[in-house]
N, C-alpha and C positions, 0 to 999 in steps of 0.2 A: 693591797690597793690595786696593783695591776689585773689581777682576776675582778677584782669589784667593778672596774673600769672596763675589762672585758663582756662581763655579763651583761651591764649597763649598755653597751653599744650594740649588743647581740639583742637585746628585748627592744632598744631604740629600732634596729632596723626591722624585727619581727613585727613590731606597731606600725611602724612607718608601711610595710608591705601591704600590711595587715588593711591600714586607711584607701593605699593605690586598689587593693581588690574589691575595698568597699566603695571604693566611686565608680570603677570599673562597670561594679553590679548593679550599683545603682543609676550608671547612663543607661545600662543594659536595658534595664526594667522602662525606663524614661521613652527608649526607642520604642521598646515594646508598647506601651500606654499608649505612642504618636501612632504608630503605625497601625494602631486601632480606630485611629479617626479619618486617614488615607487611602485614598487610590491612587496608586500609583502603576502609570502609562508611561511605556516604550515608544517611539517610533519603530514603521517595522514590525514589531509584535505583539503577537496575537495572545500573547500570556502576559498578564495585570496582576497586580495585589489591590485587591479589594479588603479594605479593612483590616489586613492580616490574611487575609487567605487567598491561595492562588488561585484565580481564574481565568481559565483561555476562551476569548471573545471567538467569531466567526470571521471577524475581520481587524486588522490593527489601527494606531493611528499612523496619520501620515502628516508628509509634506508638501501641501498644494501652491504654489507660487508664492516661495518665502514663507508661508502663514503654516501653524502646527490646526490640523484639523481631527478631532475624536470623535469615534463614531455616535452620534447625537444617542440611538436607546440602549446605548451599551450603560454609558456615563450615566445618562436620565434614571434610570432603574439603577443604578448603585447606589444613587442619592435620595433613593425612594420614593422619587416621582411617578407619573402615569404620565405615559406617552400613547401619541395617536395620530397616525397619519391621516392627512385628505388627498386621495390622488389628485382631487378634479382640480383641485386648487393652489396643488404640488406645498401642500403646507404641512408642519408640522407642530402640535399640540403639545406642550409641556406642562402640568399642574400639580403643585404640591401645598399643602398648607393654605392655600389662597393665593396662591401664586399663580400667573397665568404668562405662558413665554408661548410665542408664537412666530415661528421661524421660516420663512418663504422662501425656497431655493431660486438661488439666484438672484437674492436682494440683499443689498447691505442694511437694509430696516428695519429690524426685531420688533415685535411689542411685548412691552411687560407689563402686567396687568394694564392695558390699554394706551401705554405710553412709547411714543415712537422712541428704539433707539438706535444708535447708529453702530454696526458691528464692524471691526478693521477687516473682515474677508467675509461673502455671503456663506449662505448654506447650498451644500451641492449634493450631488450623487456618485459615489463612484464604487465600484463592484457592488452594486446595486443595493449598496448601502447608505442613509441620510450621513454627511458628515457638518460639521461645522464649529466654528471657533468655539473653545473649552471655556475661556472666560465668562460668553453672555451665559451658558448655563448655570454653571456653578456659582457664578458669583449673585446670580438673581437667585439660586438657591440657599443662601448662606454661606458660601462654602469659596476657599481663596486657592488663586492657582498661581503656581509657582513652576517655571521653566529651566531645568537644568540642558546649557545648550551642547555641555560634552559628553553628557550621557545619553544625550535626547531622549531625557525622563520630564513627562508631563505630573507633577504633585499638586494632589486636590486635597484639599484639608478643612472639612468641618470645621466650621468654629461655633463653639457653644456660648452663645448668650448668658452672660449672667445676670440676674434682674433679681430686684427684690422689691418688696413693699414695705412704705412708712410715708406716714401722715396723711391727710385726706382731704379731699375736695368733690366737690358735688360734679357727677361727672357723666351720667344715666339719665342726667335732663328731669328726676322725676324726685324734689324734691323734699317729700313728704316722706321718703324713705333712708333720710340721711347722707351722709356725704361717703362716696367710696373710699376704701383704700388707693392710694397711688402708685402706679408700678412704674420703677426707674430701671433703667440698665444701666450695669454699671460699664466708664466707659476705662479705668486705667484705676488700676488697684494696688497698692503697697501696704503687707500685712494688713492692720485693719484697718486700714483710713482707703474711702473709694471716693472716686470721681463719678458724679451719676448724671443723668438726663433724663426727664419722663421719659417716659417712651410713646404716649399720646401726646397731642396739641392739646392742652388741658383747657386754655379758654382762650377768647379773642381779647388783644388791646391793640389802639394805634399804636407808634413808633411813636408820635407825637401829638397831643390834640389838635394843634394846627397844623396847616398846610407853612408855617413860615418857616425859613430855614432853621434847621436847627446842625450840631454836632451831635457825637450819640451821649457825649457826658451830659450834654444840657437839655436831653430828651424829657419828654414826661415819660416813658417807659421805663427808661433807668434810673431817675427818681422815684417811679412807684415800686420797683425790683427792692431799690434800698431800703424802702422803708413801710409800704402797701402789704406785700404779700405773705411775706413770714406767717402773721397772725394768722393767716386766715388757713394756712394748708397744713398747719405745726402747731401740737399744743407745747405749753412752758414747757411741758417737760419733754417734747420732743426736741425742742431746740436745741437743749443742751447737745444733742450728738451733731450738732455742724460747727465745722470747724468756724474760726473768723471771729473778730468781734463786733465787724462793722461791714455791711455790705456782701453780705454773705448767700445771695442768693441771685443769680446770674447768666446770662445766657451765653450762647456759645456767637467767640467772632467768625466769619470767615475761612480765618485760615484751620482755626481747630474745627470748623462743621468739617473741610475736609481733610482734615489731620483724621480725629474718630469717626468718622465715618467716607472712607474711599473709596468709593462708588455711589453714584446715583440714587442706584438701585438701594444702599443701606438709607439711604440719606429722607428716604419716603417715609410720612411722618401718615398715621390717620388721626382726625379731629375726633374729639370724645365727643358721645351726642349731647351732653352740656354746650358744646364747642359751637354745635354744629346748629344748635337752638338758635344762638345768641350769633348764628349771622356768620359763622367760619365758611370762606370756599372751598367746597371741594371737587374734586374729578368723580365721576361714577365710583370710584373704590374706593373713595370715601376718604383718598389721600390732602392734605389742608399745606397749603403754604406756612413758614413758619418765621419770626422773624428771628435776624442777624443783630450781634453789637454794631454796629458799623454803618454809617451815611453811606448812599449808592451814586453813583457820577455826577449828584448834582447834591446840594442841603438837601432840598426839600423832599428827596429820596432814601428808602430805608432799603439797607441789603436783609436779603431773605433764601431761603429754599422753597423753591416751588415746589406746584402738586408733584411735578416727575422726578425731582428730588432732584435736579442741578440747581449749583447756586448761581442768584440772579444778583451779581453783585455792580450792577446797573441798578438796579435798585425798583419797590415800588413808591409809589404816594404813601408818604409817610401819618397821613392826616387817615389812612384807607382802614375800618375799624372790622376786615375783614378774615384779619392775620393771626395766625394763632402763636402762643408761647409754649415753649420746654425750658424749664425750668432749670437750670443746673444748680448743684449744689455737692459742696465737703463734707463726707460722714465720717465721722467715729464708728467702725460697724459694733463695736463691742457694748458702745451704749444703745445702736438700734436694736441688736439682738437682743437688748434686757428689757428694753423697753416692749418690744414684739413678744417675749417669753410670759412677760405679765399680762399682755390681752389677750391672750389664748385661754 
């Protein structure tokens, strides 16, 4: 019995070890996967990890009056942008994907694709290098920055979009051609159930048909959300994969527009040219206001995200038939992907 009890303790702790070396190896691995989406920046110095691999810049970042400044085409070109300076106009040119960031030393003003914005320290010169705040870059590039203040390590971290398609709506403005598929991002995921939000302004409604006051329960928006739209973007057998049984399709309030999306810059919606037919505002890039669950300072006002993607939570004219929806919505992904595996 005491040998059996022995044994017994000796294979418990060999398993036991056995599990500590397997978590070990699997944060290990965990690190390694992260630090293939990172750049990570010293103060001070001139040697960086870029995705996993060591690179020494020509110049390091620093510390210009309290603010952490990186050198602008070091960082630009890690994140696979094209940079371009204008002496005459001491400006700098940033473009990736349809992105456009434009940087004027010695201005607290940024534009990102044509929208002013306000940066907490301008862009400068020093050892005759462009430097400037990490955040407007990165973060108009996709990408979140994180400040460790005891390491004075600057971490830039990719984040990958996940988006998928299900269900359809006329969305190309050309409708002899049938209704598009719809692409959502998903915005918060557990196993297979996702939280999603088009990712275009799929078409314009007012907030309210009239201009009288209203609250957002007793809108005509949110009684067409309950009961209007389903039909028309989901067929029967698409519905089955949303969660709910009642009121199941929804838009986002306030505080979740900036809960999932923390910046601005994420926050910038563009109007499909359905959208954009039937009377959507947009900025030259084609970005649409978008509306909010939520009344703006006054009834007769609806909060929204504007073209530059801060929320106007003052609110527009809620009667205003200018304003585009995203949609959100509960999946099942497991019934989306059966359903998507059969129309293939």
């Amino acid at each position: 019995m005491k040998k059996f009890l022995a044994v017994a303790l000796l294979a418990t702790s060999v398993f036991n070890l056995t599990q500590a070396q397997a978590v070990t190896i699997s944060n290990l691995v965990k690190q390694e996967e992260q630090s293939k989406k990172q750049i990570i920046l010293t103060i001070d110095n001139k040697i960086s990890t870029v995705f996993g691999e060591t690179v020494e810049n020509d110049v390091p970042p620093i510390i210009k009056n309290s603010r952490t400044m990186v050198p602008s085409r070091f960082v630009a070109d890690s994140l696979g942008a094209n940079v371009e300076w204008n002496a005459e106009k001491r400006e700098v040119k940033i473009t990736k994907d349809g992105t456009e960031i434009l940087l004027t030393i010695d201005s607290n003003i940024a534009k990102v694709n044509g929208a002013d914005v306000t940066i907490d320290s301008p862009a400068i010169i020093e050892n005759e290098r462009t430097y400037t705040p990490a955040r407007i870059i990165c973060e108009s590039l996709g990408a979140d920055v994180a400040w460790n203040g005891t390491e004075k390590k600057i971490t830039i971290t990719l984040i990958e979009e996940e988006t998928l398609f299900f269900g359809s709506f006329e969305q190309d403005g050309t409708v002899k051609n049938g209704k598009e598929p719809i692409e959502w991002i998903v915005l918060e995921r557990k196993d297979n159930v996702a939280l999603a939000i088009s990712k275009y302004g799929l078409f314009t409604k007012e907030f309210n048909e009239s201009s009288y006051p209203v609250w957002w329960g007793s809108s005509s928006l949110k009684k067409w959300l309950d009961n209007g739209i389903e039909d028309y973007i989901f067929t029967d057998e698409e519905q089955n994969a949303i969660y709910g049984d009642k009121n199941r399709i929804y838009i986002l309030s306030p505080g979740e527009a900036k809960h999932y999306f923390n910046t601005d810059i994420k926050r910038q919606c563009k109007a499909t040219e359905q959208a954009k037919q039937r009377g959507a505002a947009v900025d030259e890039n084609g970005n649409c206001y978008w509306w909010l669950a939520a009344i703006g300072t006054e009834r007769y006002l609806g909060a929204c995200v504007m073209q530059n993607g801060q929320i106007h939570e003052t609110g527009r004219n809620i009667a205003l038939k200018d304003t585009c929806i995203r949609p959100v919505v509960i999946l099942d992904l497991n019934v989306v992907n059966e359903i998507n595996s059969k129309a293939k």
